[in-house]
C-alpha positions as CSV (number, residue, x, y, z in Angstrom):
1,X,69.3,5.1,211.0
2,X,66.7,7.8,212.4
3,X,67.6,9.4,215.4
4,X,66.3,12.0,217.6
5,X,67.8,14.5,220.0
6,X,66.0,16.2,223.1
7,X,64.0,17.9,220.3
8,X,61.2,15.8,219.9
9,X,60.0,17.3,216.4
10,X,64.2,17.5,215.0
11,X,65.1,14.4,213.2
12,X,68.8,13.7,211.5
13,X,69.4,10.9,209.2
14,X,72.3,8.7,209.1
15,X,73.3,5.6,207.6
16,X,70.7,3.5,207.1
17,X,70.2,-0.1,209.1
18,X,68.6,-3.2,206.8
19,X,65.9,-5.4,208.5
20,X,68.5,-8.5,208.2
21,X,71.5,-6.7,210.4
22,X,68.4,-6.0,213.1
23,X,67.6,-9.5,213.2
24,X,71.7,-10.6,213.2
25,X,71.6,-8.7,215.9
26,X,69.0,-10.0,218.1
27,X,69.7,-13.6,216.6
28,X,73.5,-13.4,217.8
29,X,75.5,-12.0,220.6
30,X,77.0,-8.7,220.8
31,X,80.5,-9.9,221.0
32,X,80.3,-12.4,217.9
33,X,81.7,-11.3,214.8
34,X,79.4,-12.4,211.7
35,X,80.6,-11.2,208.0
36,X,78.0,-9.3,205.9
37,X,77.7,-11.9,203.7
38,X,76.6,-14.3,206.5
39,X,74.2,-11.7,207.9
40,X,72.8,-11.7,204.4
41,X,72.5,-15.4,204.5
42,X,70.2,-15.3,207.8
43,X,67.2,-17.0,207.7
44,X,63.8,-15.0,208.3
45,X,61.7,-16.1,211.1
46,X,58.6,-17.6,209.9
47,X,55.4,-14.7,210.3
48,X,53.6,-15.9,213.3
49,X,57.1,-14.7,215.3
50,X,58.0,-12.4,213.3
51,X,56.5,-9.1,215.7
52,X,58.5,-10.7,218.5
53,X,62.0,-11.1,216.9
54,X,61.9,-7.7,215.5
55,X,60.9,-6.0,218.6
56,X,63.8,-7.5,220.4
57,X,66.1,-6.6,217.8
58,X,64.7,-2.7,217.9
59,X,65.3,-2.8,221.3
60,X,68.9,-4.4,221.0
61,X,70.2,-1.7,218.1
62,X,69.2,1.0,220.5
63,X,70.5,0.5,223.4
64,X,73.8,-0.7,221.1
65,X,73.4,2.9,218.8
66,X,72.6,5.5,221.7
67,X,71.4,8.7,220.1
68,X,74.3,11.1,219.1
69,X,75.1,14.3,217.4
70,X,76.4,13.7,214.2
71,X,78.5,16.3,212.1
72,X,76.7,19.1,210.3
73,X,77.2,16.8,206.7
74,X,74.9,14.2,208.2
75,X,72.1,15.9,209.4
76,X,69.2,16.8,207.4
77,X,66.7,18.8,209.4
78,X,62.9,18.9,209.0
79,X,61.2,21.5,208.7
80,X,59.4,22.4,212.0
81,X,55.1,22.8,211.6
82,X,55.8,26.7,211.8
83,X,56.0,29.6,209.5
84,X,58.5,30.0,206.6
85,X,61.2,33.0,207.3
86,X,60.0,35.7,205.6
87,X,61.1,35.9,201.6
88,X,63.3,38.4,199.9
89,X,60.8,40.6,198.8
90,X,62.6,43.1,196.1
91,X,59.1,46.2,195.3
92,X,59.5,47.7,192.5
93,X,57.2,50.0,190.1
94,X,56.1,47.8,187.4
95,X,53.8,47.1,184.9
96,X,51.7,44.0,185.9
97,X,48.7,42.1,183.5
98,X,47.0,39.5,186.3
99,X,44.9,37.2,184.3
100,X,42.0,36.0,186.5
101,X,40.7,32.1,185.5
102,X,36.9,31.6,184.9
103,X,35.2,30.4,188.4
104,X,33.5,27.3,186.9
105,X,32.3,25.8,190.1
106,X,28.6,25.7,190.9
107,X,27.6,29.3,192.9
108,X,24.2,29.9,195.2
109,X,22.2,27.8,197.3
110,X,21.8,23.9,196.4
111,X,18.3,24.3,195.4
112,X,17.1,20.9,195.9
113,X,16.8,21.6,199.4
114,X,14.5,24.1,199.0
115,X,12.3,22.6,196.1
116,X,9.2,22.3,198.2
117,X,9.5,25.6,199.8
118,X,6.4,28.0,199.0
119,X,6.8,30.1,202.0
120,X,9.3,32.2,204.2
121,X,8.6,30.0,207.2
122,X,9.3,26.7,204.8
123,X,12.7,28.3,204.1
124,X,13.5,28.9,207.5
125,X,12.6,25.4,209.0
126,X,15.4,24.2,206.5
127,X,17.6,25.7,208.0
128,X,16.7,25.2,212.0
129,X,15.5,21.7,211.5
130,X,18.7,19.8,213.1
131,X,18.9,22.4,216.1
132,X,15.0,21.8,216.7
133,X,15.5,18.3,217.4
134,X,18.7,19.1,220.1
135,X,16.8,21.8,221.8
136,X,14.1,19.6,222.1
137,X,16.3,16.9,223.7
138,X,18.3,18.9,226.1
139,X,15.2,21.0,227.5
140,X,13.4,18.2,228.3
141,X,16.4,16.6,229.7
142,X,17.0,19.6,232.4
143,X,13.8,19.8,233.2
144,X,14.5,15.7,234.6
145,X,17.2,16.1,236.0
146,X,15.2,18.9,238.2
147,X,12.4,16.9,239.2
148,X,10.1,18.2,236.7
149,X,7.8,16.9,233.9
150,X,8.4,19.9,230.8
151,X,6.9,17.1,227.6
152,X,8.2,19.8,225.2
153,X,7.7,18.9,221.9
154,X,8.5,19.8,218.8
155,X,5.4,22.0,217.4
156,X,5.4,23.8,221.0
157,X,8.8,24.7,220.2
158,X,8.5,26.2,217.0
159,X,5.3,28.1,218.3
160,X,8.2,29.2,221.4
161,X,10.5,30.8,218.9
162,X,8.1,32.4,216.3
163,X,6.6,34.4,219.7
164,X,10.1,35.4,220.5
165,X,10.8,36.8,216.5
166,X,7.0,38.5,216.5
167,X,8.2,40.4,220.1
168,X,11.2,41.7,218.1
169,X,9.6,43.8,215.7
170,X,6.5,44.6,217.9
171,X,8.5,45.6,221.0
172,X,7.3,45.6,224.9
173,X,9.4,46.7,227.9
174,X,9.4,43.5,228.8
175,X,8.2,39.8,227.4
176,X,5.9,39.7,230.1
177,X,4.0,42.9,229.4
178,X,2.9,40.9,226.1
179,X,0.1,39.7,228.4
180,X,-0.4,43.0,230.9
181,X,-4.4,43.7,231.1
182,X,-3.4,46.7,230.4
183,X,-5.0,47.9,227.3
184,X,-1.9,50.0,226.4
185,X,0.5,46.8,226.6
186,X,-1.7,43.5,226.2
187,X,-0.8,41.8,222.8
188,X,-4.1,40.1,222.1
189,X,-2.1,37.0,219.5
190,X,0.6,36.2,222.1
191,X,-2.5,35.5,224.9
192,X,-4.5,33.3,222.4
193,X,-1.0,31.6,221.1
194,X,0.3,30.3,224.1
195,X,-0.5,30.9,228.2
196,X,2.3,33.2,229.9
197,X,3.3,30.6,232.5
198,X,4.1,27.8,229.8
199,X,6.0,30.3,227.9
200,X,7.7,31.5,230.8
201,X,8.7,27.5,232.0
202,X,9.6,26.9,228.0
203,X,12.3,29.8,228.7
204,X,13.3,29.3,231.9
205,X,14.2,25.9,230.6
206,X,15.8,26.9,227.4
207,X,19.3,24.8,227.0
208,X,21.3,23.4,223.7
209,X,23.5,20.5,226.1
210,X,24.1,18.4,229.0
211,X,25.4,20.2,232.1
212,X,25.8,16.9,234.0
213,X,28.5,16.3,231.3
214,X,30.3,19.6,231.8
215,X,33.7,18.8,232.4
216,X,34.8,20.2,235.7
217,X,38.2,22.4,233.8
218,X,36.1,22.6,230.7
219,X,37.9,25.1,228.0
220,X,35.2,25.2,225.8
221,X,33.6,29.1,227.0
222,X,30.6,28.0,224.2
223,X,29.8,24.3,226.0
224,X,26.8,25.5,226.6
225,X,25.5,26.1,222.8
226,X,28.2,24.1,221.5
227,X,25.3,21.4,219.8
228,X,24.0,24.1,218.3
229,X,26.9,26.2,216.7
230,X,27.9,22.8,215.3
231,X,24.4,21.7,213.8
232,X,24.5,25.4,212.2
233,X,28.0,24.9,210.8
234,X,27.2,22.2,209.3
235,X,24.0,23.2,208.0
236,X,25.3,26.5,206.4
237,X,28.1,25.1,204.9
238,X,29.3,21.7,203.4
239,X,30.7,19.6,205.9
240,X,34.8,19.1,205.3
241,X,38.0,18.1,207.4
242,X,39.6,20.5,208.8
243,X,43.1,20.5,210.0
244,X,44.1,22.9,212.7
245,X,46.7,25.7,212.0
246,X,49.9,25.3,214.0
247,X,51.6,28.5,212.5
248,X,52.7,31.5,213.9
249,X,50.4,33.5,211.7
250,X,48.5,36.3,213.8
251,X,44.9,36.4,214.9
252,X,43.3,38.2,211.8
253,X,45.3,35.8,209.1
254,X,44.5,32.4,211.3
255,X,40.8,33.9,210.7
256,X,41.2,34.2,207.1
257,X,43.0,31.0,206.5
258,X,40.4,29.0,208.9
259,X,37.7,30.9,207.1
260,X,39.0,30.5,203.9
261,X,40.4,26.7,203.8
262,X,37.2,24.8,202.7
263,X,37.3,26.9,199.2
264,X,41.6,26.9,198.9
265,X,42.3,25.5,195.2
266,X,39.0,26.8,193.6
267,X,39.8,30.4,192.5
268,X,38.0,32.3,195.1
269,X,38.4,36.4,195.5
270,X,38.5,37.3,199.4
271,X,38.4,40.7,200.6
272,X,39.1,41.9,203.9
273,X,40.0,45.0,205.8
274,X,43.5,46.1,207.3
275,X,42.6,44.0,210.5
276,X,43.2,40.8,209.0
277,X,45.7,41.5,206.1
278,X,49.0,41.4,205.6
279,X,51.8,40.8,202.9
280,X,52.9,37.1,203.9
281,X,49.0,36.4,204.4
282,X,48.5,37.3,200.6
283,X,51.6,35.0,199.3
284,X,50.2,32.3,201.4
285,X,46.6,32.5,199.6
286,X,48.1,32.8,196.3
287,X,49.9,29.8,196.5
288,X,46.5,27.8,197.3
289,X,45.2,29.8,194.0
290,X,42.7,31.7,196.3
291,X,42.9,35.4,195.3
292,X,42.6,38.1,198.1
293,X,42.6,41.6,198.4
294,X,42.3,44.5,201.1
295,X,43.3,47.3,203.1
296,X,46.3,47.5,205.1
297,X,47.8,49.2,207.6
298,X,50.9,51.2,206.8
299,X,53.1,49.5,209.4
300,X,52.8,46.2,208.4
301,X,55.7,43.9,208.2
302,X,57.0,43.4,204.4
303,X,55.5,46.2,202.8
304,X,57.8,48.1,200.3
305,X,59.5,51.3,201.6
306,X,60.5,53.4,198.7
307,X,56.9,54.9,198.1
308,X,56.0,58.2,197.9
309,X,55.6,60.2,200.7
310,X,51.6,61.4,202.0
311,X,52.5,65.2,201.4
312,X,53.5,64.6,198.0
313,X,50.4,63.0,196.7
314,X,47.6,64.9,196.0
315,X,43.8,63.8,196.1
316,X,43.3,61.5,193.4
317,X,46.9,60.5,193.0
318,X,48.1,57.0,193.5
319,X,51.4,55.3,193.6
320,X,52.6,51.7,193.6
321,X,54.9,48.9,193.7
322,X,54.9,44.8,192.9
323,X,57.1,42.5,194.8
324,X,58.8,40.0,193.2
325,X,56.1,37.2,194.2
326,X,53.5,39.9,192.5
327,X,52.1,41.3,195.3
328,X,50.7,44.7,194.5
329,X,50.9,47.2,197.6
330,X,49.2,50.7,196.4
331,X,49.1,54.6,198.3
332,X,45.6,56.2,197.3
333,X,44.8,59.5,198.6
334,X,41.3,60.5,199.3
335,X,40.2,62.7,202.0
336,X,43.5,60.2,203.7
337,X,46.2,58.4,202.4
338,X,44.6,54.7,202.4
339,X,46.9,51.7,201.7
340,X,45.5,48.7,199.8
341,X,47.2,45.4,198.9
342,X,46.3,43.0,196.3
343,X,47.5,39.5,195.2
344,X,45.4,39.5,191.6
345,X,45.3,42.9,190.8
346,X,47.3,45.1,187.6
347,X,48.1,48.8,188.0
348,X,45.2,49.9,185.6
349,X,43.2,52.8,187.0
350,X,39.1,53.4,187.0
351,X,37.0,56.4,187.6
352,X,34.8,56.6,190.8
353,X,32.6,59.2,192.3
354,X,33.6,61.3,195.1
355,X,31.9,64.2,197.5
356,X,33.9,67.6,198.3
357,X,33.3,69.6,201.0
358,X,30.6,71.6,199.7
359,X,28.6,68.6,199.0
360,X,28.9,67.7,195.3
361,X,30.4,64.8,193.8
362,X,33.1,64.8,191.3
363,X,35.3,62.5,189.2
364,X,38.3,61.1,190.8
365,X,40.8,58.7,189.3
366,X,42.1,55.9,191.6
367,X,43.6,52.4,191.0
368,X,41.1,49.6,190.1
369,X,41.8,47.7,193.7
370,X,40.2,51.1,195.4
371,X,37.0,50.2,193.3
372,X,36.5,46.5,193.3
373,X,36.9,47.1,197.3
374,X,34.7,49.0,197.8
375,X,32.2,46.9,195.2
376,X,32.6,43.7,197.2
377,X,33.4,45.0,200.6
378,X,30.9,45.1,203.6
379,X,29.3,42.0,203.4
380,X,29.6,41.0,207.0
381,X,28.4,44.5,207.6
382,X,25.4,44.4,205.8
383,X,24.5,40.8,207.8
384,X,24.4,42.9,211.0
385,X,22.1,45.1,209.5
386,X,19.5,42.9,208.5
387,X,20.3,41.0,212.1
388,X,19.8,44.3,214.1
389,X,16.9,45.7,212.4
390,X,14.2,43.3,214.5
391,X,16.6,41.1,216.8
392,X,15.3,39.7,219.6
393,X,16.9,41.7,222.0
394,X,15.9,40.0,225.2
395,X,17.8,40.7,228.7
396,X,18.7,37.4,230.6
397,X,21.0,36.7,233.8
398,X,21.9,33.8,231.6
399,X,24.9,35.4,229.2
400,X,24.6,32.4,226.8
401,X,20.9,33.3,226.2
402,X,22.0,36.5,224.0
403,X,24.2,34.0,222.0
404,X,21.1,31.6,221.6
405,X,18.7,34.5,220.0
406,X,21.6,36.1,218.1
407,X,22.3,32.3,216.3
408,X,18.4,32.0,215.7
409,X,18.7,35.9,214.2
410,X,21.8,34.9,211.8
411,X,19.5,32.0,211.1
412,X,16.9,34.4,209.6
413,X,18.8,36.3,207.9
414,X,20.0,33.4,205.8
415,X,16.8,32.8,205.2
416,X,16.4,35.9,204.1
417,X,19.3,35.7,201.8
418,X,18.0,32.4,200.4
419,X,14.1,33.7,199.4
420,X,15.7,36.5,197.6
421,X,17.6,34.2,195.7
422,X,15.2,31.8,194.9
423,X,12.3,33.7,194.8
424,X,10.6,37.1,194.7
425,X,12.6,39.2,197.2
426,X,10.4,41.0,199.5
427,X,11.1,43.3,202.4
428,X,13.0,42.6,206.1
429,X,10.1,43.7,208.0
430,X,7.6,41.6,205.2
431,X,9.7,38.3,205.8
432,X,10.5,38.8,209.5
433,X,6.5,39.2,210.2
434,X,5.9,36.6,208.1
435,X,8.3,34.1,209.4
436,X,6.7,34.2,212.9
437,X,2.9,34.1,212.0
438,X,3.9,30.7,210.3
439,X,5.4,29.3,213.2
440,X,3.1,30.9,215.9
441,X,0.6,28.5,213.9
442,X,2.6,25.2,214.5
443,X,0.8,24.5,217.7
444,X,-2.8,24.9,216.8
445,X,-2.4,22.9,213.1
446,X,-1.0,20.0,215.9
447,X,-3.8,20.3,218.4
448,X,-6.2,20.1,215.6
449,X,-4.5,16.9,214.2
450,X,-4.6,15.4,217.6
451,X,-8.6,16.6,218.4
452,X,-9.2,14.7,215.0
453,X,-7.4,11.5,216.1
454,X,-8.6,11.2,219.5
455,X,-12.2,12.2,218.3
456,X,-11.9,9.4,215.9
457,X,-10.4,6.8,218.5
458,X,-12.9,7.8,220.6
459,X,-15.9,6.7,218.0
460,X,-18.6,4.1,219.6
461,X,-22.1,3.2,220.5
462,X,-23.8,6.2,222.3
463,X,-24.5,6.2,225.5
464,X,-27.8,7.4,226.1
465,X,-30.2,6.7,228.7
466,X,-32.4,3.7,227.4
């Protein structure tokens, strides 16, 4: 039978109970004594009451088998949703040969998306076409629910947006001074694009979800772009079931393994810096065949401790050791002692440049991790550089409104990312002018496809004067 104690998630197995002694015991009294072979004998009840009967009899055998605490032989314990003890990791200085598999899997952007694309701004609507629609929603939904007519729609928008990327590389004081008369501040393509007090009602009702819906103890500190960070999820990457991680990993390895748990099982190479690593973080990615390397901080738990001390190696020395689970953990001294871990990498060495102090650069030997790290590192870093070259940095007493533009400026730089891979790649400041002039022109193509219509609806008999 299963029983539990006080510990919800601590199960014990004893002697199992058949379905037939349940139903002998809700069929016959306690105090009646039945042989097993007339207990095997029992007739089943016929489906219709079968749910009933066999409730009764779960109720019956617990109240008659109250839960107890069997001997130590009887209990088999499951393993609680937490982290594994740590392993008996023996280091050692070793010769290792790590054998990487080919990445077979398709790599890039799906293309097909972006078949019809011929310009930046087709590129970037791709991406913001799902967030257009909830913007467009929500805004016009505040503006109801405070007694006022907004009728944003969807080319005004656009227009909206490219006006706020176009005032981030040609910079005002302030958004307003876009349409100062003076002649030392007045943008003449802002004026003709749109009139400063719709723009200024278009931002002053700018919102991404329903604040009538806002739970009173709401948790959520994003509720208020929530819509939006979703729709961009999903639109940057391919949508998959997530399952949340109940461990007692630490911050920067939850981030990895959250990050990381979509591509587990495909031969992936992560890097990451000594904020995130560690040595059990490493064994865990290795056993989902997902390869991952980094700096690490000398302190970490599990890292071997019979390496060589700093004053004894000299600049361009190295020394190393492999756990048992093949774990490489390396000392390379540069200007510093830096500390590098490694769950693919061999003990092979590569030749890199260095500068000295008086400037030149010279030949240094250091251990192939040092080199593929600093090959593949600093990708997150060079995405804030293309984000904070021409950001819309625009001041708000709304604190969500930063994390509104800064979403739209990731957005872009995707964008970015994806013309340079599927076509010509041109300059930031090239795409990011180009990306608003296309947009700023959204409005005026609509007006002119509505003057046509209406012009055409419009068509009759003249009236003139007979």
């Amino acid at each position: 039978m299963l029983t539990t104690t006080d510990d919800p998630l601590e199960y014990r197995f004893r002697k199992p109970i058949t379905a037939r002694y349940l139903l002998y015991r809700a069929t016959f009294p306690k105090n009646l004594s039945v042989s097993d072979d007339e207990v095997e004998n029992i007739q089943l009840p016929s489906p219709r009451g079968f749910d009933q009967v066999f409730e009764r009899a779960l109720e019956n055998i617990s109240t008659e088998f109250p839960p107890s605490s069997p001997s130590r032989e009887d209990e088999l314990e499951c393993p609680k949703n937490q982290r594994l003890p740590e392993p008996n990791r023996k280091w050692k200085k070793r010769d290792l040969d790590t054998i990487i598999p080919e990445y077979v899997l398709d790599t890039g952007v799906v293309e097909d998306d972006f078949a019809h694309c011929s310009t930046p701004t087709d590129i970037f609507l791709v991406l913001i076409e799902d967030i257009i629609d909830i913007d467009i929603v929500y805004q016009n939904l505040y503006a109801i629910q405070r007694d006022k007519v907004l009728n944003l729609k969807k080319e005004e928008l656009l227009t909206f947006i490219g006006m706020n990327f176009f005032m981030g590389y040609n910079t005002r004081p302030a958004w307003r001074d876009h349409y100062s008369s003076a002649p030392d501040l007045n943008n003449a393509l802002i004026c003709k694009t749109m009139p400063r007090d719709r723009f200024a009602i278009i931002l002053s009702h700018l919102h991404c979800n329903d604040n009538s819906q806002m739970p009173k103890d709401c948790k959520d500190k994003l509720y208020k772009i929530r819509p939006m960070i979703d729709a961009l999820n999903k639109k940057f990457q391919e949508e998959k079931t997530k399952t949340e991680l109940k461990t007692d990993y630490g911050l920067g390895e939850k981030v990895v393994l959250e990050l990381t748990e979509q591509d587990w099982g495909k031969g992936k190479i992560v890097y990451f810096d000594n904020f995130f690593s560690s040595v059990a973080l490493l064994e865990k990615l290795k056993t989902e065949n997902t390869y991952a390397s980094g700096t690490i901080r000398s302190n970490r738990k599990g890292l071997a401790g019979n390496m060589l001390a700093d004053s004894k190696i000299k600049r361009g020395d190295s020394d190393d050791r492999f756990s048992n689970l093949d774990i490489g953990y390396w000392k390379w001294k540069d200007n510093k002692v830096v500390h590098l871990v490694s769950n693919f990498h061999e003990n092979e060495t590569a030749i890199v440049s260095r500068k000295v102090k008086n400037g030149s650069k010279s030949a240094t030997t250091c251990p192939i991790v040092v080199k593929d790290y600093n090959s593949y590192m600093g990708g997150v870093d060079t995405a804030d550089r293309l984000r904070a070259i021409y950001c819309i940095d625009r001041k708000s007493p709304k604190w969500w409104h930063r994390l509104f533009w800064g979403l739209l400026d990731v957005t872009f730089v995707n964008s970015f990312v994806i013309r340079g891979l599927i076509m010509k790649q041109t300059t930031v400041k090239d795409f990011r002018s180009s990306v608003p002039q296309g947009l700023m022109t959204m409005k005026d193509a609509s007006q002119k496809r509505k003057t046509s219509t209406d012009s055409t609806a419009k068509a009759g008999p003249s009236k003139r004067r007979l």
